[in-house]
C-alpha positions in Angstrom: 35.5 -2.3 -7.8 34.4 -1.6 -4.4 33.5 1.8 -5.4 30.9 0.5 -7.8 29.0 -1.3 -5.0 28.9 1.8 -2.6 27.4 4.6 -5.1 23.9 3.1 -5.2 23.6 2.6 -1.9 25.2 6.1 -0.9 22.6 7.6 -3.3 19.5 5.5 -2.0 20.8 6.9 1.5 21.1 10.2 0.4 17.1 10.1 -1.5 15.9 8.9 1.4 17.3 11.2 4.0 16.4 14.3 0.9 13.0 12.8 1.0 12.6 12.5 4.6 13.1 16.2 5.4 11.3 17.7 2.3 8.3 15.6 3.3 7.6 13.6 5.8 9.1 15.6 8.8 6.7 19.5 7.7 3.7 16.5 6.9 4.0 15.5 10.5 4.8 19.0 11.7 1.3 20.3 10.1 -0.2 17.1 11.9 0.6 18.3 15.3 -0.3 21.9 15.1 -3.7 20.8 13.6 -3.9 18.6 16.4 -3.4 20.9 19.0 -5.6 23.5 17.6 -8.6 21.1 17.7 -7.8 19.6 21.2 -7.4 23.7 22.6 -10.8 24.7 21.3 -13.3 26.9 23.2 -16.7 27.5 23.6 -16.8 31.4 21.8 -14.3 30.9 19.2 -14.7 31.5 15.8 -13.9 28.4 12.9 -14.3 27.4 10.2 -14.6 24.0 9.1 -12.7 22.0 6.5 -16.2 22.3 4.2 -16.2 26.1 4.4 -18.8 26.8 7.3 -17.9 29.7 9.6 -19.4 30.1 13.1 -18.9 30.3 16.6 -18.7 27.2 18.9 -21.6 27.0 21.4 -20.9 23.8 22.9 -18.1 21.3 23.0 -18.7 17.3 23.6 -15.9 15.3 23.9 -16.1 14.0 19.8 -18.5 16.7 19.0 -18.8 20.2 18.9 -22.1 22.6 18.0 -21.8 25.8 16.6 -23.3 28.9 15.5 -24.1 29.7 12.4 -25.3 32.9 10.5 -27.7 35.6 12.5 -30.7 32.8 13.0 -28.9 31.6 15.9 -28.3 28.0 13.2 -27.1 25.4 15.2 -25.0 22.1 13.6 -23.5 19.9 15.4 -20.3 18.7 13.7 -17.2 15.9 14.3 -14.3 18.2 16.1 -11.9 16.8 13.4 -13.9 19.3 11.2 -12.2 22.1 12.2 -10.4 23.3 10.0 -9.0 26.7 11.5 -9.1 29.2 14.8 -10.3 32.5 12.9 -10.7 34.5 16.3 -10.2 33.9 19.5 
């Protein structure tokens, strides 16, 4: 009888644990190392922002960062959470 009571709440135990380190724990992972790549960013490298734009920073602000773009000298001035990737350093 007391068997009956303990499965369900072995196997909620067991689906949340499963579902903690299949998703949660990599989500929060990729969180950091995104946040560490936009607070490490440096005037001269190359990104590219989470729209598609690649250039090369020019100037960083503490929320906002100019960049570069194409051989016109193109400046824009974008959000630093932007960034979507380093592409050179």
């Amino acid at each position: 009888m007391q068997q009956q009571f303990m499965q369900p709440i072995i196997m909620t135990v067991v689906f949340i644990a499963i579902f903690y380190f299949f998703i949660i724990r990599p989500q929060k992972k990729r969180e950091k190392e995104v946040k560490d790549m936009r607070s490490n960013l440096k005037v001269g490298d190359y990104v590219v922002t989470i729209g598609g734009i690649q250039g090369k920073i020019s100037k960083i602000k503490e929320d906002d960062i100019t960049m570069e773009v194409g051989s016109d000298k193109v400046k824009l001035r974008i959000a630093r959470w932007a960034i979507g990737n380093v592409v050179n350093k």
